[in-house]
N, C-alpha and C positions, 0 to 999 in steps of 0.2 A: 893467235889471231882470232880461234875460233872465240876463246874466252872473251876476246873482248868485243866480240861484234852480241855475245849472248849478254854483257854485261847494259850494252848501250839498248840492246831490246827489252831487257828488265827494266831498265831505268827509263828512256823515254816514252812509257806509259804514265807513269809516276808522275813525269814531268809535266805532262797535259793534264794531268788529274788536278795537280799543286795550281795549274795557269787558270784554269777552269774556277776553284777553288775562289784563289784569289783575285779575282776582277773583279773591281769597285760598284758599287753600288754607288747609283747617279740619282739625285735629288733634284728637281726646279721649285726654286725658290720665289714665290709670285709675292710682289709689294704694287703697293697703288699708286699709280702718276700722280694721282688727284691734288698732291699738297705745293701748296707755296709759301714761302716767308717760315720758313720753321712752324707751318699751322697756321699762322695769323692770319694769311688773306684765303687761305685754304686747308682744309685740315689732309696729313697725308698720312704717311704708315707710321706704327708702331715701334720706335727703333731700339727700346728695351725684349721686344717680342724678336726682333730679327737677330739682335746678337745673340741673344739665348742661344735660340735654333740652331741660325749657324754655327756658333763654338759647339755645339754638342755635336751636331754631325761632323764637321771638322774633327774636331777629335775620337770620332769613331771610324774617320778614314772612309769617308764618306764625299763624292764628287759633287760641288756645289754649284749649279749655275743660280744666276739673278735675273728673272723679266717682268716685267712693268707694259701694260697694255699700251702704252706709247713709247719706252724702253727710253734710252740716255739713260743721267742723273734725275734719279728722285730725292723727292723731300720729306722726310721724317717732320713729326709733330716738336715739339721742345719734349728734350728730356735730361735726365739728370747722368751727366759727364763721369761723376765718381761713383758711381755704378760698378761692381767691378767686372759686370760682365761688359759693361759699356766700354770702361777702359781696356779690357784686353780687345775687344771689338777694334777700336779706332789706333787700337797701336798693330793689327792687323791691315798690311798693304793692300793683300789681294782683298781681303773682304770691301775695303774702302775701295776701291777700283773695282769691282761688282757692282756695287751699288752707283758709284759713278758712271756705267756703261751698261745700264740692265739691259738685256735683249728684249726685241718686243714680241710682245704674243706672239705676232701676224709673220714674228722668223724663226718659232719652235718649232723642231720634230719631235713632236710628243713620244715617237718609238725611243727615241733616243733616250729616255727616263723611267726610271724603275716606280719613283715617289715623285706627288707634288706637295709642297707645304705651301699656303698659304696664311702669310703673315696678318694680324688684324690692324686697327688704329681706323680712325672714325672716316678716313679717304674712302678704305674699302668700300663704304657703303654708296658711294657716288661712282665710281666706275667699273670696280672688281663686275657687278651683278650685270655689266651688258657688253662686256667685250667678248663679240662672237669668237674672236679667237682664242682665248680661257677655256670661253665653252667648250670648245673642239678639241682642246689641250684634256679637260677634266675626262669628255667622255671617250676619249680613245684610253686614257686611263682605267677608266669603268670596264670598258670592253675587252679589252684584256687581262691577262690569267696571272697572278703572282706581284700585281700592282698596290700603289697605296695612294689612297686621295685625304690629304688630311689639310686643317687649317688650326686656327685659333683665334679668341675672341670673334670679332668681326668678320675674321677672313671666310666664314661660312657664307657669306651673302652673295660668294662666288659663285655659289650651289643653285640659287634659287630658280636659278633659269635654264638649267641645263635638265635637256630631256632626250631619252632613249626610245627614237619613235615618238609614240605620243604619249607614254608617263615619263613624269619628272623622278630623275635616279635617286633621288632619296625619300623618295616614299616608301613606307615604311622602315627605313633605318633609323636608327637611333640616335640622336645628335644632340652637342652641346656648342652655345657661343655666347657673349655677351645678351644676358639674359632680359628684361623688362626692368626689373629692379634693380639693378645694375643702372640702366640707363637714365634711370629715374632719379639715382642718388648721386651718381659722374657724371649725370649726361652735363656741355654746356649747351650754349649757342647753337654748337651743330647740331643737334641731337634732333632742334624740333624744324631743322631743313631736310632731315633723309627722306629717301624717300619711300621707305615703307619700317616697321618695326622687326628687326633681325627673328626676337622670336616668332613671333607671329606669323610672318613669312615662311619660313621654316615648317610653320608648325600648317600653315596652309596650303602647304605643298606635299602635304601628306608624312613629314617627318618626327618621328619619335622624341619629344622635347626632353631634355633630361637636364638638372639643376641642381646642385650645391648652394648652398647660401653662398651671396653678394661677395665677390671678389677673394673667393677661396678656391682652391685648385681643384677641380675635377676631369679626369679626360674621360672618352666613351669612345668604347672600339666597336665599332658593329660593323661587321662583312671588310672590305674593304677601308672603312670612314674609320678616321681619327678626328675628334674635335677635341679641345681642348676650349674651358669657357671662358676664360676670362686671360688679363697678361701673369697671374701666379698660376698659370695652368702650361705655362709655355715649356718648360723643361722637361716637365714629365710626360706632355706630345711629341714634342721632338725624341723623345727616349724611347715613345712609345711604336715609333717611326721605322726608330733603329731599329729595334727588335723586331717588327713585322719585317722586315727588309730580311734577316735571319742574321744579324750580329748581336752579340753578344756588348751592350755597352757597356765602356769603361768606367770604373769608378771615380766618382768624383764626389768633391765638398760641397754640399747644398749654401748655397747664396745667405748671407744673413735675413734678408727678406722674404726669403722663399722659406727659409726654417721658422723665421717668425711666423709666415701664414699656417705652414703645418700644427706651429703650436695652439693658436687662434683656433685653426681645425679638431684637435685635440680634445681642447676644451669646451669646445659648441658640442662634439657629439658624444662627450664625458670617457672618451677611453682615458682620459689622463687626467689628475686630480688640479683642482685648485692650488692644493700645499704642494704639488710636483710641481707646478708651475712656480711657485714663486721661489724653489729650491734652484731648480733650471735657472732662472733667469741672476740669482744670486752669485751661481757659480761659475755662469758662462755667458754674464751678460754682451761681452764685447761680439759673441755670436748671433748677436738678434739685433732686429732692427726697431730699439723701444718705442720710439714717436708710432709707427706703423702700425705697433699693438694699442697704444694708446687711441689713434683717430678711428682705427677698425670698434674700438668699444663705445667713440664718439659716434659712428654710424650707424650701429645697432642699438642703440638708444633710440635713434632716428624713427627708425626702420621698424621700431616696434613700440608705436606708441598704445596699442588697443591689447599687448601680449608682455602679463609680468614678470612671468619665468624667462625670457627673451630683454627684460627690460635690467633684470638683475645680471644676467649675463654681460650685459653692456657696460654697467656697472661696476663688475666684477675686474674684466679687461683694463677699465681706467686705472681701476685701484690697484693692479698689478705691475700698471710702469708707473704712476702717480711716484715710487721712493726712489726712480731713476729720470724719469721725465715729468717736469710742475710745469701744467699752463692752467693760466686762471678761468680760462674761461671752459675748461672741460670739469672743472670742479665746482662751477656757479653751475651745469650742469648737470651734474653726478648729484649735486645739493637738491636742484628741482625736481631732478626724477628721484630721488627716497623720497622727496614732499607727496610726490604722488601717486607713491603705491603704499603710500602712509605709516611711512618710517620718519617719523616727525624728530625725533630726538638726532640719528644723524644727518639729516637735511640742514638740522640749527647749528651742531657742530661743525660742518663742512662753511655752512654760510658765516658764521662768527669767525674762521678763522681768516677768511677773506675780510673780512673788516679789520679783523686786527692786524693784516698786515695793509692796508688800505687798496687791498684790490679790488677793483668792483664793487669799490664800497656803497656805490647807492643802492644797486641791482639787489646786493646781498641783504644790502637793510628792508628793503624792499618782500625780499623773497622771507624774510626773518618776521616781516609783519603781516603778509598774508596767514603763514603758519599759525601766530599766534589768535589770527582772526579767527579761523578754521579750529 
């Protein structure tokens, strides 16, 4: 008997240690009411940014709630179904029934939450930034010891309002979110209804701007703050999440679009060659997403019209999916910009092939007799 009552005091300290140990770590997951009509009559949240999220924290065993400053069903913008994080998203009940029933701010116990994430999509910027009760959710967040305040893309405009006392809490922290140029080359319609500019704001509230080129992943951890800048920045906030929280995330296969943007990253900041790239994309093309490398080398053409190391980089990207993705009108393109950093001989090659197969054939004839003018 004695044995066994020494057995059960060995072991029920153990066992508090183990319960202790293993209790979940609780997330609130904040999206914007703002949207209606799938975006059309309103734009609302990000719903390739919220499945990311969720499935990563989900699967690092991670407790997810959903609130919305007026809670029910919210409306995501239009997005793309065959997604695969989308599709394992909406073959997901509970998550579909989250988002169907968010809680509203104004019925959160913010003690009750270890992390908040803040999803983006162009909604945010019309309500996230003035529901007192966010606020109150973020700064009891702030004020306590072993917490995480993070967001992505947009979802920073949550921040801009929330003050501790009389400074605004993210004065001098370091942040990233949908940046200027960014808005300038996606923005639509809504863009010129917000009502202030995310970076700006941000950056007038005393916070640390910090930026990646145009829709490439960057997150920024400072003190407490997770931002993530754009929606290819979403999985590695959400990871970055987990780990602050102190799990250890679990392994996973990078999205084909998310691996295409790191490769695009890659080769912007030359850790990886041109001939790697075109080796990579030969032997593992069904892993990338080629249209995605293609329009990202179509926007940095854009995006750099006065810079010609930036303009051949744009360049360079076309001609890399160009033997797996042909659209004509990014090679009537590809053709004007050699014209004009005075590569005259492949400008005429690129344009005479569009004649001869009759694409664009005026534009190209067109662009074939400025050169010869010049």
């Amino acid at each position: 008997m004695k044995k066994i009552i020494l057995s059960i005091a060995l072991i029920f300290p153990l066992m508090l240690f183990s319960q202790t140990n293993d209790v979940k770590k609780k997330v609130l997951m904040v999206v914007s009411s703002y949207g209606k009509d799938m975006g059309a009559a309103r734009p609302g949240f990000e719903f390739d940014e919220f499945s990311q999220a969720y499935l990563i924290f989900k699967n690092n065993n991670i407790t997810v709630d959903v609130a919305s400053p007026k809670g029910g069903k919210v409306e995501a913008d239009q997005y793309n179904k065959d997604k695969t994080y989308n599709k394992n998203l909406l073959k997901d009940k509970d998550a579909l029934s989250l988002l169907d029933h968010t809680k509203p701010t104004a019925h959160i116990n913010a003690e009750d939450y270890d992390a908040v994430y803040i999803v983006g999509g162009k909604g945010a910027m019309f309500d996230l930034p003035y529901d007192p009760s966010l606020q109150d959710i973020i700064l009891n967040l702030y004020q306590r010891d072993n917490t995480v305040i993070s967001s992505v893309c947009h979802g920073p405009a949550a921040f801009v309002n929330v003050k501790d006392n009389d400074q605004y809490i993210i004065k001098g922290v370091e942040l990233t979110g949908f940046c200027n140029i960014e808005e300038e080359l996606f923005g639509k319609k809504w863009v010129k209804e917000f009502p202030f500019s995310l970076e700006d704001q941000l950056t007038s509230r005393g916070a640390l701007f910090k930026q990646t080129d145009f829709m490439l992943s960057k997150v920024v951890i400072s003190g407490k703050f997770i931002t993530g800048q754009n929606p290819f920045s979403t999985a590695q906030s959400a990871e970055a999440v987990v780990v602050s929280l102190g799990v250890k995330p679990v392994k996973r296969v990078l999205y084909n679009d998310e691996k295409s943007a790191h490769l695009i990253q890659d080769l912007l900041d030359q850790s990886k060659t041109l001939e790697w790239a075109r080796k990579e994309l030969k032997n593992n093309q069904d892993n990338y997403e080629i249209p995605l490398i293609a329009a990202y080398g179509y926007y940095k053409i854009l995006a750099s019209t006065e810079n010609k190391e930036a303009l051949i980089k744009g360049i360079e990207l076309v001609e890399l999916s160009s033997p797996y993705f042909f659209n004509e009108n990014l090679q009537l393109l590809v053709a004007k910009t050699y014209a004009s950093i005075g590569n005259k001989e492949k400008a005429k090659q690129l344009a005479n092939e569009l004649v001869s197969k009759n694409l664009l054939k005026e534009d190209a004839q067109n662009l074939l007799s400025a050169i010869d003018k010049n």
